[in-house]
N, C-alpha and C positions, 0 to 999 in steps of 0.2 A: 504494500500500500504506500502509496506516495506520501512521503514526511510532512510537507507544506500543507496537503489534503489533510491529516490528520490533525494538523495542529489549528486549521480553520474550523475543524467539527466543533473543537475543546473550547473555544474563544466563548462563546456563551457562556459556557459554563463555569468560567475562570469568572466573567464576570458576573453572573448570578449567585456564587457562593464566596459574599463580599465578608470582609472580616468586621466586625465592631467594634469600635471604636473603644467601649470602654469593656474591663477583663468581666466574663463570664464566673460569676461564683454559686457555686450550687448547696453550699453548706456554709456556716462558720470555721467548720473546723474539716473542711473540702475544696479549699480555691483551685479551680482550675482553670486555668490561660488557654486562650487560643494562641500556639505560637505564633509571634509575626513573621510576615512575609515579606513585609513592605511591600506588599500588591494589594491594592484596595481594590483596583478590576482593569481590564484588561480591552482595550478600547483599539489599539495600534499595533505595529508589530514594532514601535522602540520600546516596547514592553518587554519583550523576547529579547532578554539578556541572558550570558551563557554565562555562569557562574562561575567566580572564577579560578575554584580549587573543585576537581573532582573528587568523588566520594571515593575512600578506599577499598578496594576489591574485599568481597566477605573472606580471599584466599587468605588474606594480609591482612585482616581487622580483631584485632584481639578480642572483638566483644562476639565473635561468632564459636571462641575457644571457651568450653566450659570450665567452670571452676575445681579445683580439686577436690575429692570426693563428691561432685555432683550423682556420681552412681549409687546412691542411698537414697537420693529422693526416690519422691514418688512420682510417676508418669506425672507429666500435668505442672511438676511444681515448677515456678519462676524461679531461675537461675541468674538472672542478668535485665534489668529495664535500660531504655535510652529514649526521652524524647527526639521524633526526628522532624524534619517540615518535608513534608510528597512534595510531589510533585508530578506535572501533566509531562512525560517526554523527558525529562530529566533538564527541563528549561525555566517551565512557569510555576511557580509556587500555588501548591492549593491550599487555600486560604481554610485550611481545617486543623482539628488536633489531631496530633499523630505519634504516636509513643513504638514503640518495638521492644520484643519481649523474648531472649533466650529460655526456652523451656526445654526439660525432659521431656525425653520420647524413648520409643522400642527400638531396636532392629528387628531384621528378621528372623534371626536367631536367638530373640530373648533378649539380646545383651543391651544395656543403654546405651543411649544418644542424644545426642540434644538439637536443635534446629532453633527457627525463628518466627513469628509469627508478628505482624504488622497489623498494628490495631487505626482506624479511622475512627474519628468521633466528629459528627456533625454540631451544630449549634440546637440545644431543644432536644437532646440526642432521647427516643425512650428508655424507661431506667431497667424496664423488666423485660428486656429484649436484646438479642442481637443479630446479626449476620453473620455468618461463618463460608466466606466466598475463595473458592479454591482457583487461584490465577493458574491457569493453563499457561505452563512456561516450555514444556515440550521439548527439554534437554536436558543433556546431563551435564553442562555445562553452569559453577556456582555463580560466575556473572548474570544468567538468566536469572537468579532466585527474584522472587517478586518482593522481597525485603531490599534489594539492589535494585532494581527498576525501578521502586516507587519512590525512590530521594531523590531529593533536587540535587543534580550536578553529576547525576552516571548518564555514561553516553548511551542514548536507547537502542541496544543488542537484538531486543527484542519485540518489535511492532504486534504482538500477540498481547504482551501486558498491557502496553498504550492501550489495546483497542478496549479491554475487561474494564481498566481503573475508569473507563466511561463508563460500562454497565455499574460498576462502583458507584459512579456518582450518583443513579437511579436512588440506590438502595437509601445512599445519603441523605438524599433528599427527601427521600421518605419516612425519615427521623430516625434510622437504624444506624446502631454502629456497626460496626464493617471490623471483619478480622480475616486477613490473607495470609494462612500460613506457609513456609516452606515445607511444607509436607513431602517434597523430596529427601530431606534429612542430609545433614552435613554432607554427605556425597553426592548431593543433587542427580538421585537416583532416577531417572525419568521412567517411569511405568509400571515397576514393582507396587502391587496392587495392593498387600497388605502393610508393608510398609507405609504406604499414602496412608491410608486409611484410619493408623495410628497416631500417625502426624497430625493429623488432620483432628486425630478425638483429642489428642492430647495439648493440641495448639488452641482449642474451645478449653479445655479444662487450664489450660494459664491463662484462659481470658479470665473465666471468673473467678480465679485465685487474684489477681488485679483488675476487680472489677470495680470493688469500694473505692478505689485511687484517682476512678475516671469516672465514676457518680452509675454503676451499674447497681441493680439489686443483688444481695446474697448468693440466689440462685433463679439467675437470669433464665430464659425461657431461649433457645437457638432452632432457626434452622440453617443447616447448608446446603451451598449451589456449588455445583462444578461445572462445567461444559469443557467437553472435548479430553485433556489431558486432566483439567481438574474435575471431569467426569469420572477419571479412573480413582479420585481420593474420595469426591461424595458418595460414589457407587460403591465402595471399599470398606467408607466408614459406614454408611448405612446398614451393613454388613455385618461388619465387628462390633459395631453399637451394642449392642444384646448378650455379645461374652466378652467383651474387652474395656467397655466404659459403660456401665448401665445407670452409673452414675449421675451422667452430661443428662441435660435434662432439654434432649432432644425433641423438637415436634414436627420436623417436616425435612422433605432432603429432595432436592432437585439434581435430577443426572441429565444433562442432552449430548447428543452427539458421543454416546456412551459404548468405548472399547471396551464392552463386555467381555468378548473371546478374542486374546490377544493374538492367538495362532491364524484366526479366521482373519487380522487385521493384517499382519502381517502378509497372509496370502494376497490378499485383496489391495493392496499399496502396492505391492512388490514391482519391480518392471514401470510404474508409473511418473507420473509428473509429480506427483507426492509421495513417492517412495523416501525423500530426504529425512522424513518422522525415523525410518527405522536404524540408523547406527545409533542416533541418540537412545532409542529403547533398549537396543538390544546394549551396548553398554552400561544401561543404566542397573540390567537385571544382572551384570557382571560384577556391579559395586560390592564392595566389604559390605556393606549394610544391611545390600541383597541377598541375590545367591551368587558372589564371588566364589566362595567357597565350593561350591557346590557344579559352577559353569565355568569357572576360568581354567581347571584343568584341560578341557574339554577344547576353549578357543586358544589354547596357546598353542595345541595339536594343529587346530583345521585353517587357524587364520594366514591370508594369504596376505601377500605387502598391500594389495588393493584394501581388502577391510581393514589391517592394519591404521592404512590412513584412513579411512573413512571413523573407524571408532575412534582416530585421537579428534578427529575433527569436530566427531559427536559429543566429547568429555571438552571441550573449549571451547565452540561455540556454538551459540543461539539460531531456533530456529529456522530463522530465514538463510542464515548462509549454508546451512545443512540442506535447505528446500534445493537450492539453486544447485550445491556441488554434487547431489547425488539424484537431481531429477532424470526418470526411465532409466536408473541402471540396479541390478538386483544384489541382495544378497545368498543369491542361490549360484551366482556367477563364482567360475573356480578362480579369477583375480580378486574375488572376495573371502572362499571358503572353500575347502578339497570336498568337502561331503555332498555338496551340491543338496537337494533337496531329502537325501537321507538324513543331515542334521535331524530334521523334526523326528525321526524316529529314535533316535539317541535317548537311551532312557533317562540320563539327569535331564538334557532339553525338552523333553516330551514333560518330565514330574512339573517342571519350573513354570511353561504355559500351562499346566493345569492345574496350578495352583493359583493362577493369575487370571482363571475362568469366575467372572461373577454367578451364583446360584446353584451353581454343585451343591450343596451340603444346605439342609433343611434347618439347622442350626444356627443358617448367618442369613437368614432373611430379617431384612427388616418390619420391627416393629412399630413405626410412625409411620404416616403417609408420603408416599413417593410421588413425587412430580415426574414420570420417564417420557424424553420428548428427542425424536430424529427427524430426518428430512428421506425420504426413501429413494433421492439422489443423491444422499451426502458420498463427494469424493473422496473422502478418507478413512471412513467409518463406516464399514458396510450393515445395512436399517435390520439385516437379518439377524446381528448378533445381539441388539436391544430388543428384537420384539422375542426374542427367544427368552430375554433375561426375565419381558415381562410377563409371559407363559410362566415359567419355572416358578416367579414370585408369587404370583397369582394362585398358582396348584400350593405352595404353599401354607395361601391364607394372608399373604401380605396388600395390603393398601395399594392401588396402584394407578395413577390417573397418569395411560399413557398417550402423548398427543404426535398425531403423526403429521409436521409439516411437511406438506407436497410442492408446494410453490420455494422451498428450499433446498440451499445448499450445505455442507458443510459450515460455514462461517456464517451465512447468511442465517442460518438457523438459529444460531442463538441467539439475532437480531429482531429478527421477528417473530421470535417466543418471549419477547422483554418484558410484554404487558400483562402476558398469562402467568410468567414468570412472578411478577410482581403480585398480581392476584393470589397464585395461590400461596406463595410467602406471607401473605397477610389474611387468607383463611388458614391456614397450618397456626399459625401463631393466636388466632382467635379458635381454632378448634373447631373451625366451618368444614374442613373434607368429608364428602362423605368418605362412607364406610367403603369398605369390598375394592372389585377392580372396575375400570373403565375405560372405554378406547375413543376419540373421535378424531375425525379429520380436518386440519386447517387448510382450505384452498387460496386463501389471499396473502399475498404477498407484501401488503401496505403497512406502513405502520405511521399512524399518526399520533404526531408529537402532542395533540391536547387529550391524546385518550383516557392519560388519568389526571389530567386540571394539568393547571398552568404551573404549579408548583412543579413539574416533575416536563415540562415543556422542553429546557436548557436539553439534558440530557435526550429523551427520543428523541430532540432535530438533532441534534449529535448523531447518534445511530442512523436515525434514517440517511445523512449524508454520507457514511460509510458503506449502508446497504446500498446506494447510488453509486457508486466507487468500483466495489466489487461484481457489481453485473448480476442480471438473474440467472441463480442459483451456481454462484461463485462464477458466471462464464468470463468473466476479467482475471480473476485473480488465477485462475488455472493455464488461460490463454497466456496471461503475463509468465507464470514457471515455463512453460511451455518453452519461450522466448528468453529463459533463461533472467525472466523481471520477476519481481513479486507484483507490480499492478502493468 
């Protein structure tokens, strides 16, 4: 997506979420400051100054190192706070409060860990509520983390976070606070499913451990969204919810664009214009954190110099430049791998995607209601492996409102589910879902920015300029890889 286009979308909303003038106090013995920005709002582009120290890599930044003996805590507990000031692109100051919080977390071996979770707090913010929004950051690369993308002054690696911290601002405006955690885990593991999904419970349970700090209630009320990569944490956590934190006092969970069956992903990308997703994944399930242990024996065997580079490309950088150096070429190719398409029968390879399947096991259905939502053109995500997940949930017993947009694409889809999206976040949180499961169909492709009042206006003409951008049903942004562009 073109940088200048992206940062024309934001422009509204830099200036509708203007700072006040005088500090915000929500107790006597509670002050809480909106950092300044020194941006009251945002009218020109001499507004758009580059800042003029950048922020330190999370590789480099001591506060991403946990403290010694942090392996006692318990999942969940705060290790480390730091107010920070976001930002739109890592240019314009968003005139919000924004703190960031080192917490315990799992690997996937039991052992501890610790990561990062980036808390937003709006003006008005509500007390007995939050948002728990998982940035689809799609590498294994710790420059991508969305704790690094959302500061003023990191160069933007990754145009995936830019496009979300707008779906962000929705929720902002909606009086929720907002929590983005690295749910990849210190090794910005991109894919490993139960890993996220811990991340993910355990970066909600440091919210409400510092939730009195930032004026939340005791035991705040959450739902989380994912889409696309942070499909694979809310879908994960939804999951583990029920034997891993029964605690978080969970009431609604949105998956779209959801890599249910990683094996069926990987099939269905491979050879394409979006095959660039899979060194980052597949590195990602080779992290320490992962199955290192368990899969790196296995690729120091078969990896040829081609995957070689392709996976150091995937562990360092974001996204977009993964899209472009590995669009239509396979990892079934013997300059990637000697096994060619036997890998998948490798029995650690075959245990590891099938442990990264959502809905095997009757155990890890979720118990609150699911929002499950694809496009039955999405390019990345093939619609077979969500509507399967919502079959399985369903035979269950579990909640399931799944919406199938057809006038969608991969990207375009979690664009125009923004408003559904918003609705059912705010029946989940009021305890409006019905019961049981449900299926229907979206054919329009529109989205209008007054659909839910003018409060919330800044943000959908946002979006919808993006939805404009990308083409019906991503046909820009696919034609662009094609072309070796992102737009």
């Amino acid at each position: 997506m073109k940088f200048l286009s992206l940062v024309a979308a934001v422009l509204p909303l830099a200036s509708a979420l203007t700072i006040p003038e005088k500090r915000i106090t929500t107790s006597a013995n509670d002050p809480l400051s909106v950092p300044s920005s020194g941006l009251e709002s945002v009218e020109d582009a001499s507004a758009l100054t580059v800042p003029e120290k950048r922020i330190t890599t999370p590789a480099n930044d001591p506060f991403y190192v946990p403290p010694a003996g942090f392996e006692s805590a318990k999942p969940g507990s705060v290790l480390r706070e730091r107010p920070i000031v976001a930002s739109f692109f890592g240019l314009i100051p968003a005139p919000i409060e924004a703190h960031q919080l080192l917490y315990r977390t799992t690997a996937i071996d039991g052992s501890p860990i610790a990561t990062v979770t980036t808390i937003f707090k709006p003006l008005f913010a509500k007390r007995d509520r939050f948002v728990s929004f998982n940035t689809a950051y799609d590498s294994s690369a710790s420059i991508c983390n969305p704790s690094y993308q959302y500061r003023l002054g990191t160069p933007q690696t990754n145009v995936v976070s830019s496009l979300e911290f707008i779906v962000i601002q929705a929720y902002l405006l909606s009086g929720y606070t907002v929590a983005s955690s690295d749910y990849e885990g210190p090794d910005a593991a991109f894919s490993p499913g139960r890993l996220s999904g811990m991340g993910v419970l355990d970066g909600i349970r440091a919210v409400v451990n510092y939730g009195p700090k930032i004026g939340l209630d005791k035991n705040p009320m959450v739902v989380n969204n994912g889409y696309s990569g942070g499909a694979i944490a809310s879908g994960w956590a939804a999951s583990l919810h029920p034997t891993y934190a029964p605690d978080v006092n969970l009431k609604g969970v949105l998956a779209g664009g959801t890599p249910a069956n990683l094996s069926e992903v990987l099939l269905y990308v491979d050879g394409t214009v979006v095959a660039g997703f899979l060194p980052g994944a597949l590195a990602g399930q080779l992290m320490p954190s992962a199955y290192g242990a368990r899969l790196k024996p296995l690729f120091d065997k078969i990896l040829a110099p081609g995957g070689k580079e392709a996976l150091a490309l995937g562990t360092s950088q974001c996204a977009p430049v993964n899209l472009i150096a590995f669009a239509g070429k396979s990892v079934f190719d013997p300059n990637f791998q000697t096994l060619g398409k036997d890998v998948l029968y490798d029995k650690d390879f075959a245990w590891v995607f099938n442990q990264n399947t959502m809905g095997l096991h009757k155990n890890e259905t979720p118990t609150v209601p699911v929002m499950l939502y694809h496009s039955p053109d999405d390019e990345v995500i093939p619609f077979s492996g969500a509507d399967s997940l919502r079959k399985r949930w369903c035979d269950y017993g579990a909640n399931v409102r799944f919406v199938n947009y057809a006038a969608g694409g991969h990207i375009t889809g979690e664009v125009i589910a923004i408003i559904d999206a918003l609705k059912f976040t705010a029946d989940a949180f009021s305890g409006k879902v019905p019961g049981g499961c449900a299926s229907r169909t979206v054919l329009d492709d529109k989205l209008n920015p007054l659909a839910l009042g003018l409060s919330l206006e800044p943000a959908l003409a946002a979006l919808l300029n993006i939805l404009l951008t990308l083409g019906k049903k991503d046909t820009n942004w696919v034609n662009g890889l094609s072309q070796g562009k992102l737009i």
